[in-house]
N, CA, C and O atoms as a Tinker XYZ file with bonds, in Angstrom:
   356  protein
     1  N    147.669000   80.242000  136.901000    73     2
     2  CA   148.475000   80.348000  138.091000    64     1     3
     3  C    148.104000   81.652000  138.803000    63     2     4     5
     4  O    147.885000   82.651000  138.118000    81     3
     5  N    148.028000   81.698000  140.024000    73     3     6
     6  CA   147.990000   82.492000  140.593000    64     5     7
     7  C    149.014000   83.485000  141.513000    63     6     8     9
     8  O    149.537000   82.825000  142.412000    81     7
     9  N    149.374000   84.728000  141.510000    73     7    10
    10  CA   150.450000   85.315000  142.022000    64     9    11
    11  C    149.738000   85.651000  143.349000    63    10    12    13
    12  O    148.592000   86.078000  143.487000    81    11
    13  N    150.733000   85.346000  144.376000    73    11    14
    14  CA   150.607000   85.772000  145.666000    64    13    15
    15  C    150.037000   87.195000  146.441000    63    14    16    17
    16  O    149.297000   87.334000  147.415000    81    15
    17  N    150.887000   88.414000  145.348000    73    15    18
    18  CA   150.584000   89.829000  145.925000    64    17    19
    19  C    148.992000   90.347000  144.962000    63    18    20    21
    20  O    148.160000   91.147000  145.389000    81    19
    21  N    148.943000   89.748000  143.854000    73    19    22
    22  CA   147.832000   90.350000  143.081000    64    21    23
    23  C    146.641000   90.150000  143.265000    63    22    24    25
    24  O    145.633000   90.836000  143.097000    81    23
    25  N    146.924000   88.658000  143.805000    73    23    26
    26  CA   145.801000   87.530000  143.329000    64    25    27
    27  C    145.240000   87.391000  142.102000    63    26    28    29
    28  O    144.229000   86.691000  142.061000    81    27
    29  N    145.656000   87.907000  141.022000    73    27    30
    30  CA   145.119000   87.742000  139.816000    64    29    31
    31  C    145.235000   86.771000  138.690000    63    30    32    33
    32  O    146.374000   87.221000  138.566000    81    31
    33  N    145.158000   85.951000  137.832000    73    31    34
    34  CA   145.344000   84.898000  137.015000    64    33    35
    35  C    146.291000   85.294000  136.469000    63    34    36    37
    36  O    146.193000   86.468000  136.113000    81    35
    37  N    147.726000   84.523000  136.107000    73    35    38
    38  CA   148.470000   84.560000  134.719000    64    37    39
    39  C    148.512000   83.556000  134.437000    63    38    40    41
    40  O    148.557000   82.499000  135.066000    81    39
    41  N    148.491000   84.002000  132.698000    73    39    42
    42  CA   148.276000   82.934000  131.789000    64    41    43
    43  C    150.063000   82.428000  131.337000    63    42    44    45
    44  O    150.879000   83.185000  130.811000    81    43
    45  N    150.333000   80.829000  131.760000    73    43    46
    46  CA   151.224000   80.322000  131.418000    64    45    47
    47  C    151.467000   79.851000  130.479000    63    46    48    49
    48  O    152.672000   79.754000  130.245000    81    47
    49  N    150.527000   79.325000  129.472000    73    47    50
    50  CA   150.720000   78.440000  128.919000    64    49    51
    51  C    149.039000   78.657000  127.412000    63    50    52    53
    52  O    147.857000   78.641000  127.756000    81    51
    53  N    149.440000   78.799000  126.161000    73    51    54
    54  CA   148.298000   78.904000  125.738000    64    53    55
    55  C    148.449000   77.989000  124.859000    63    54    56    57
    56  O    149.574000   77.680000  124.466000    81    55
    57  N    147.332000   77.404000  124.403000    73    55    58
    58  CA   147.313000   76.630000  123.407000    64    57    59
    59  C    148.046000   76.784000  121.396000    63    58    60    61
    60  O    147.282000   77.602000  120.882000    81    59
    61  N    148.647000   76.526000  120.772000    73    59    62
    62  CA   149.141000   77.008000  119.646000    64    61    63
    63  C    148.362000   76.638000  118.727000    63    62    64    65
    64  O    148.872000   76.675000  117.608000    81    63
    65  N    146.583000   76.053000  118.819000    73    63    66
    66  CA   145.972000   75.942000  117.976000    64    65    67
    67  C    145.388000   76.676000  117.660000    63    66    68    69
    68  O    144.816000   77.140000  118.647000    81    67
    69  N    145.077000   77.225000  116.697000    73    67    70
    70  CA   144.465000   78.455000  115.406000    64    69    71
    71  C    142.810000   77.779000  115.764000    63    70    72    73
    72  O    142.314000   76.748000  116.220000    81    71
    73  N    142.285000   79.418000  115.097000    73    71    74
    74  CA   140.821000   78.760000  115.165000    64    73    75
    75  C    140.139000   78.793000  113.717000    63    74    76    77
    76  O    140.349000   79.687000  112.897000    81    75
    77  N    139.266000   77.661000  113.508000    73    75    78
    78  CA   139.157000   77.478000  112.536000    64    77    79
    79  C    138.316000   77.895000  111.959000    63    78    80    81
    80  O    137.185000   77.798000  112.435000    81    79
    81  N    138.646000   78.910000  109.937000    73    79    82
    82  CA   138.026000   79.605000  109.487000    64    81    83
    83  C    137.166000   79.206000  108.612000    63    82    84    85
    84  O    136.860000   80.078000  107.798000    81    83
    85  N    136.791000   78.456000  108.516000    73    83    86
    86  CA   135.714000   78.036000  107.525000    64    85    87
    87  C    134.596000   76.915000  108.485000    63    86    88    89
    88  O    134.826000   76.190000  109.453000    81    87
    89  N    133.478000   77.156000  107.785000    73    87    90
    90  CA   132.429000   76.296000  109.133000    64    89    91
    91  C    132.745000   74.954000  108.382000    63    90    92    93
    92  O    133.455000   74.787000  107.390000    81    91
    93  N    131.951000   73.938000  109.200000    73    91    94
    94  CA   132.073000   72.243000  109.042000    64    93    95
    95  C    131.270000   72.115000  108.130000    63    94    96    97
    96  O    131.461000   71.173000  107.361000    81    95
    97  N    130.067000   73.039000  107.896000    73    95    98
    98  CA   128.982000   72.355000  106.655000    64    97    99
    99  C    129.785000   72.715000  105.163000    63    98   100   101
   100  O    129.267000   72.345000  104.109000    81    99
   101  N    131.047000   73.442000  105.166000    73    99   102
   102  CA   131.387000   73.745000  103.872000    64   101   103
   103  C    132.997000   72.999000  103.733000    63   102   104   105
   104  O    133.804000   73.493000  102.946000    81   103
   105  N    133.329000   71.899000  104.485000    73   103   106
   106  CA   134.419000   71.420000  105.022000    64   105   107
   107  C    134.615000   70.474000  103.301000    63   106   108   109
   108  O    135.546000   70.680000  102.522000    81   107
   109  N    133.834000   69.787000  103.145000    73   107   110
   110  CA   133.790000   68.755000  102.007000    64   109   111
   111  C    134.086000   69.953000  100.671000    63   110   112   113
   112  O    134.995000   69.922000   99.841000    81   111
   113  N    133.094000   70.863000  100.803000    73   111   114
   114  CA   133.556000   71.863000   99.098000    64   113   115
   115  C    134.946000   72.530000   99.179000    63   114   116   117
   116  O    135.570000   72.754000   98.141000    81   115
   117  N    135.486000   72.879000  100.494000    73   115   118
   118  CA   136.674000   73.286000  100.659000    64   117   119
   119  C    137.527000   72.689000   99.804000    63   118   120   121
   120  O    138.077000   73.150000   98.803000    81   119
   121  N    137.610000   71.185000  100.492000    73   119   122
   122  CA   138.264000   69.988000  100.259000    64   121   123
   123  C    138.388000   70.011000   98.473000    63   122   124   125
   124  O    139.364000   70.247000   97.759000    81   123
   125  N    136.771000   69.613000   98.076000    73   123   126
   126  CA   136.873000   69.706000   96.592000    64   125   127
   127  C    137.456000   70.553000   95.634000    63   126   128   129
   128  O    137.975000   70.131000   94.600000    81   127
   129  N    137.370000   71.999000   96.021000    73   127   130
   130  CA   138.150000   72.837000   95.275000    64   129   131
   131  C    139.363000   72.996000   95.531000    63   130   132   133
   132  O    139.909000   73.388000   94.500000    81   131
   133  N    140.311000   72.871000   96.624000    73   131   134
   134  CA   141.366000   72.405000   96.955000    64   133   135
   135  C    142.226000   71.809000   96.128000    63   134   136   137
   136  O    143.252000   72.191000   95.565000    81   135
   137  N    141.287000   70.225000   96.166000    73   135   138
   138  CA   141.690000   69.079000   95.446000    64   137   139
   139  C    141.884000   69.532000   94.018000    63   138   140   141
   140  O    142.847000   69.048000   93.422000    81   139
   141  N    141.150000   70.344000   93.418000    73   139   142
   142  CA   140.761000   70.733000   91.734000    64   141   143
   143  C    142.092000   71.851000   91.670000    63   142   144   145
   144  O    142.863000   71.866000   90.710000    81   143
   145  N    142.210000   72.671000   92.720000    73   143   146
   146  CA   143.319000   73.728000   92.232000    64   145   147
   147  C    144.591000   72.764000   92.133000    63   146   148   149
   148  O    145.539000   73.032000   91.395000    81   147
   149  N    144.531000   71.559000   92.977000    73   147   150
   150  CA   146.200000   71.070000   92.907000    64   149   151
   151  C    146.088000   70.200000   91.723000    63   150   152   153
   152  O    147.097000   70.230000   91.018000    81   151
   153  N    144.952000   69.282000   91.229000    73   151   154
   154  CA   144.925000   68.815000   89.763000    64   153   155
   155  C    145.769000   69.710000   88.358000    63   154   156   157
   156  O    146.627000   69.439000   87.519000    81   155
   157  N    144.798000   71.057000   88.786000    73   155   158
   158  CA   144.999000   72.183000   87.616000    64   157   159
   159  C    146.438000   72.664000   87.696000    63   158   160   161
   160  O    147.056000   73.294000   86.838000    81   159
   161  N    146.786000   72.318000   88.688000    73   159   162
   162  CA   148.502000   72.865000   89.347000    64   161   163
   163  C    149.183000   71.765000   88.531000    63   162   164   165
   164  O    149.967000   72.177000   87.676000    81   163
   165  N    149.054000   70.655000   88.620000    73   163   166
   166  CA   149.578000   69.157000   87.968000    64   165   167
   167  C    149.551000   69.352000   86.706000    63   166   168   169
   168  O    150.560000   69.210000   86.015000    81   167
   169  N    148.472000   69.680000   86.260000    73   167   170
   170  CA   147.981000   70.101000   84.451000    64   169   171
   171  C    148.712000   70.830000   83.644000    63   170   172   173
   172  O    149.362000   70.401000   82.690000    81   171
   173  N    148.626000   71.942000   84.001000    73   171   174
   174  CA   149.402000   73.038000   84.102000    64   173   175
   175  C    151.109000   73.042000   83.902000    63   174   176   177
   176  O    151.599000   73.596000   82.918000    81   175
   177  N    151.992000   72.346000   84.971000    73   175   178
   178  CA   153.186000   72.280000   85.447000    64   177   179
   179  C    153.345000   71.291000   84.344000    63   178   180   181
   180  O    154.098000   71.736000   83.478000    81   179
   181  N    152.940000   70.229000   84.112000    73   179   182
   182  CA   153.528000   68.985000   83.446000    64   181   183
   183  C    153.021000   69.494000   81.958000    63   182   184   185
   184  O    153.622000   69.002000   81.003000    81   183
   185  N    152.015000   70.393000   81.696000    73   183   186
   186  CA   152.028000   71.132000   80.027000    64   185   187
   187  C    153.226000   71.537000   79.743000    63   186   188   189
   188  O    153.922000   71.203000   78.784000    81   187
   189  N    153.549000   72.531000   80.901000    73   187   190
   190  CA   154.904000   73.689000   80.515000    64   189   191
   191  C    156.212000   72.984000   79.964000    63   190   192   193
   192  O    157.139000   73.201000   79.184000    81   191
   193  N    155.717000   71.959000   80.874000    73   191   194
   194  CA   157.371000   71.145000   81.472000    64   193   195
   195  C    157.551000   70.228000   79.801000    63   194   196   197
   196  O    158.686000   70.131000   79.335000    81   195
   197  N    156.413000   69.653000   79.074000    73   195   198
   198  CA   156.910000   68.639000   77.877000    64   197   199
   199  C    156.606000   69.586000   76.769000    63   198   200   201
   200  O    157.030000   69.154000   75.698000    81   199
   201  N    155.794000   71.150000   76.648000    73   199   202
   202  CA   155.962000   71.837000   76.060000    64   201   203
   203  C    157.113000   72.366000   75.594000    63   202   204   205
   204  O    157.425000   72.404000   74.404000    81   203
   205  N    158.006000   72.935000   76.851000    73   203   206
   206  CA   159.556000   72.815000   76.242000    64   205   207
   207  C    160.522000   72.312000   76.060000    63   206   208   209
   208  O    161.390000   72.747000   75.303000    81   207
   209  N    160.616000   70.924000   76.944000    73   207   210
   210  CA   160.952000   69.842000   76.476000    64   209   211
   211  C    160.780000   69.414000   74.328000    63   210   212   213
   212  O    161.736000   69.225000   73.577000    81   211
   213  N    159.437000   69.395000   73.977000    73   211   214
   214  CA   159.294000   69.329000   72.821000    64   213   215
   215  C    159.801000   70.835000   71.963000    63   214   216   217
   216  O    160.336000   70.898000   70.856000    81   215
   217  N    159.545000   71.620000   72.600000    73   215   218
   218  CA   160.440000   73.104000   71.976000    64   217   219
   219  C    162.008000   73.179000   71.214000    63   218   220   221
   220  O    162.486000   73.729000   70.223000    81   219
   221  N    162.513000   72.223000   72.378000    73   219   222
   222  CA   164.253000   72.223000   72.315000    64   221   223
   223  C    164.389000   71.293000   71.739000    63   222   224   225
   224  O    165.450000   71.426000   71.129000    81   223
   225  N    163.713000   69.829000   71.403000    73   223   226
   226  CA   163.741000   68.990000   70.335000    64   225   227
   227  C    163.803000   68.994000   69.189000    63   226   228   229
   228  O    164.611000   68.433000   68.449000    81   227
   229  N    162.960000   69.622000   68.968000    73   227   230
   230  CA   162.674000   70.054000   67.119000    64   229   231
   231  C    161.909000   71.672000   66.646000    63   230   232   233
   232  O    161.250000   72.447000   67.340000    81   231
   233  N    162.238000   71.742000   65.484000    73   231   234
   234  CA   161.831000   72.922000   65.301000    64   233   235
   235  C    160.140000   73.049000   65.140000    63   234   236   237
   236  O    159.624000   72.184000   64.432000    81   235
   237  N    159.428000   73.857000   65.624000    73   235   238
   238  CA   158.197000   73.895000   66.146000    64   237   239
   239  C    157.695000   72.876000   66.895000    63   238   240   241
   240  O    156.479000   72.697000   66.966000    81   239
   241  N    158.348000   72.303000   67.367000    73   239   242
   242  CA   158.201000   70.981000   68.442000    64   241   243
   243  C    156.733000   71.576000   69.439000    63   242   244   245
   244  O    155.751000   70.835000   69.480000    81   243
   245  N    156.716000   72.395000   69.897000    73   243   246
   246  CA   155.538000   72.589000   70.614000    64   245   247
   247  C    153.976000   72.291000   69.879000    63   246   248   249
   248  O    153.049000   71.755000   70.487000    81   247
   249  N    153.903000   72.813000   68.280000    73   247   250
   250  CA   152.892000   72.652000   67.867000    64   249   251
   251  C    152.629000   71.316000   67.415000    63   250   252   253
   252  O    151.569000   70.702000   67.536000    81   251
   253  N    154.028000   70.800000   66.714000    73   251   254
   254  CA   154.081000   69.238000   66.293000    64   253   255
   255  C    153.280000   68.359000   67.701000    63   254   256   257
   256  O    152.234000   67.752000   67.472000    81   255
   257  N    153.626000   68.364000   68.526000    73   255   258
   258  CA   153.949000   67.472000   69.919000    64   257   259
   259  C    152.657000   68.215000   70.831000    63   258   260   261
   260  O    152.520000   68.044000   72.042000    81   259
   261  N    151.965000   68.869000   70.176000    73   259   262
   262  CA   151.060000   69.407000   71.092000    64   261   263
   263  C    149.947000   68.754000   71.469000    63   262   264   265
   264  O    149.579000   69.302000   72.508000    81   263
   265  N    148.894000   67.504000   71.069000    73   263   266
   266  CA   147.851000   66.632000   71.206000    64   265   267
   267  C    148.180000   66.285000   71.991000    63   266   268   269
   268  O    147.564000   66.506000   73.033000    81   267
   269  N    149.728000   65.281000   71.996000    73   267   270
   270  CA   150.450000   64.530000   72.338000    64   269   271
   271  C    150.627000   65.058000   73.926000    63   270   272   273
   272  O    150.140000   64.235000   74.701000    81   271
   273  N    151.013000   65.840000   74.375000    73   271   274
   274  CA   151.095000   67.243000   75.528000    64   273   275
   275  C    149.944000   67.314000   76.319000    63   274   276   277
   276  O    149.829000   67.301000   77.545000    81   275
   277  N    149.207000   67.381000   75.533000    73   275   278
   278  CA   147.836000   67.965000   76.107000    64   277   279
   279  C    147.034000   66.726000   76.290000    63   278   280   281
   280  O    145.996000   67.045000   76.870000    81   279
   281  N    147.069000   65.445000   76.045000    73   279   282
   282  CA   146.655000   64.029000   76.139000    64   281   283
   283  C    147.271000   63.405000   77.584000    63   282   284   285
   284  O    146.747000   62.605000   78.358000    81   283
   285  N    148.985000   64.281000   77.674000    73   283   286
   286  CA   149.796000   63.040000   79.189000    64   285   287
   287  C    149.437000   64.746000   80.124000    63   286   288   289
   288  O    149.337000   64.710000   81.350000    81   287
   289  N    149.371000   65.321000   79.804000    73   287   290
   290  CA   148.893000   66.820000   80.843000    64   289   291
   291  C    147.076000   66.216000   81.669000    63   290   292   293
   292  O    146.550000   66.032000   82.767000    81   291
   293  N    146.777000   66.135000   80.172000    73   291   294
   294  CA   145.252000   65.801000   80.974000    64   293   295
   295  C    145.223000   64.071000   81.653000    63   294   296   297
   296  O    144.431000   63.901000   82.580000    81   295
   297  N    145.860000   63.141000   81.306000    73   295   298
   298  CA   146.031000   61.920000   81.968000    64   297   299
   299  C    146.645000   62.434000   83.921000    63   298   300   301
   300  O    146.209000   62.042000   85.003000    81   299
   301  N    147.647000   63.312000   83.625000    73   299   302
   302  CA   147.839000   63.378000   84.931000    64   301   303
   303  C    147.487000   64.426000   85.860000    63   302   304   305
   304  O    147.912000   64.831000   86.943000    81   303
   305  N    146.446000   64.760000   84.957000    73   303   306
   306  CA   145.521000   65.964000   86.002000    64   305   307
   307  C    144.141000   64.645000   86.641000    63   306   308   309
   308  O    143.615000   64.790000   87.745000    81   307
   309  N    143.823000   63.598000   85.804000    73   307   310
   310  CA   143.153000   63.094000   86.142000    64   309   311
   311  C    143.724000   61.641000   87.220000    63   310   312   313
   312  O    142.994000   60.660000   87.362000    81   311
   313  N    144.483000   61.697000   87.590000    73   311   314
   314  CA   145.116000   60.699000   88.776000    64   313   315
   315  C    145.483000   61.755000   89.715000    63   314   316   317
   316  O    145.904000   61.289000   90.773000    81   315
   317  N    145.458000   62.926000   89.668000    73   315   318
   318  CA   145.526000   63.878000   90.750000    64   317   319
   319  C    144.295000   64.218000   91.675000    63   318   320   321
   320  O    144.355000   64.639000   92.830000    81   319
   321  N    143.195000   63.957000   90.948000    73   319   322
   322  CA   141.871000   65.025000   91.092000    64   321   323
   323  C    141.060000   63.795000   91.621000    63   322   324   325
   324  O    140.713000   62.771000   91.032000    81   323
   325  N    140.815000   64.309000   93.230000    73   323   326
   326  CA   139.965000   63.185000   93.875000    64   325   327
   327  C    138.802000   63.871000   94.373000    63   326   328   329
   328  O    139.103000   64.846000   95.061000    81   327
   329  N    137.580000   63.670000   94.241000    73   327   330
   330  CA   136.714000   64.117000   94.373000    64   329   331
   331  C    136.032000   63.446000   95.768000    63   330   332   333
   332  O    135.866000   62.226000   95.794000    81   331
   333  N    135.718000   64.118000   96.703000    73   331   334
   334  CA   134.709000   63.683000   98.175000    64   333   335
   335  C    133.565000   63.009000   97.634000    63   334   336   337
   336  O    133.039000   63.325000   96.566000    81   335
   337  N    133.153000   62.000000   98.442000    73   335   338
   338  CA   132.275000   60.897000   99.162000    64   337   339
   339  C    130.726000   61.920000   98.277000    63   338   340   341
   340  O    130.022000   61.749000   97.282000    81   339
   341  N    130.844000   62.970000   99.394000    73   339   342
   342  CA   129.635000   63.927000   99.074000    64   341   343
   343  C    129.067000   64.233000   98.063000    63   342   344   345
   344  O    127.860000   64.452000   97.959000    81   343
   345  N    130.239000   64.300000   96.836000    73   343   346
   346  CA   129.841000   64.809000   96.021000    64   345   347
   347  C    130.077000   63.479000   94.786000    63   346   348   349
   348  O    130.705000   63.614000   93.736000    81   347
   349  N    129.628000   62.659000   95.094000    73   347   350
   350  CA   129.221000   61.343000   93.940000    64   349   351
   351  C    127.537000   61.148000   94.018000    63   350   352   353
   352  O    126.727000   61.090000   94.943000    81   351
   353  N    127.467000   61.087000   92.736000    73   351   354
   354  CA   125.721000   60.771000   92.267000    64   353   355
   355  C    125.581000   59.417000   92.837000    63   354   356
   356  O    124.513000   58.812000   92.738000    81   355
C-alpha cells in the first residue's frame, strides 16, 4: 500500500509461513530419522510402562517378566517404524 504524504510502501500484510530449514535433497533422511526417533519413543515408553506394571505384580517382577517386556516393546516399536520409498533395496 501506498501512503499519500511519503509515497513509500507499507507492508500490510505478511505471510505467516516460516522458511524452510533443511534442503529438499535431505527431505526423505529427515523423514527417516524422525520416523526412528518416534519408534524408539514407542520402545522405550511401552518398556517403562509393563516394566512397572510387572514390578508392582510380583516380587522381582521386572526380571521375571523381562523377555516377555522386551518381546511386546520391540513388537511395537516395529508397527511404529516406517521407513521411505527411498530407502528400500
Amino acid at each position: 500500500m501506498l501512503s499519500p504524504e511519503e509515497g513509500r510502501a507499507k507492508t500490510l500484510y505478511k505471510s505467516k509461513r516460516k522458511k524452510r530449514k533443511n534442503s529438499r535433497t535431505l527431505k526423505s533422511v529427515e523423514k527417516a530419522v524422525r520416523s526412528l526417533g518416534k519408534a524408539n519413543n514407542a520402545y522405550t515408553s511401552t518398556y517403562l510402562k509393563r516394566h512397572k506394571k510387572s514390578n508392582r505384580k510380583k516380587k522381582d517382577g521386572w526380571l521375571r517378566d523381562f523377555n516377555y517386556n522386551m518381546h511386546r516393546a520391540a513388537r511395537k516399536h516395529a508397527k511404529v517404524v516406517k521407513i521411505p520409498r527411498a530407502f528400500h533395496a
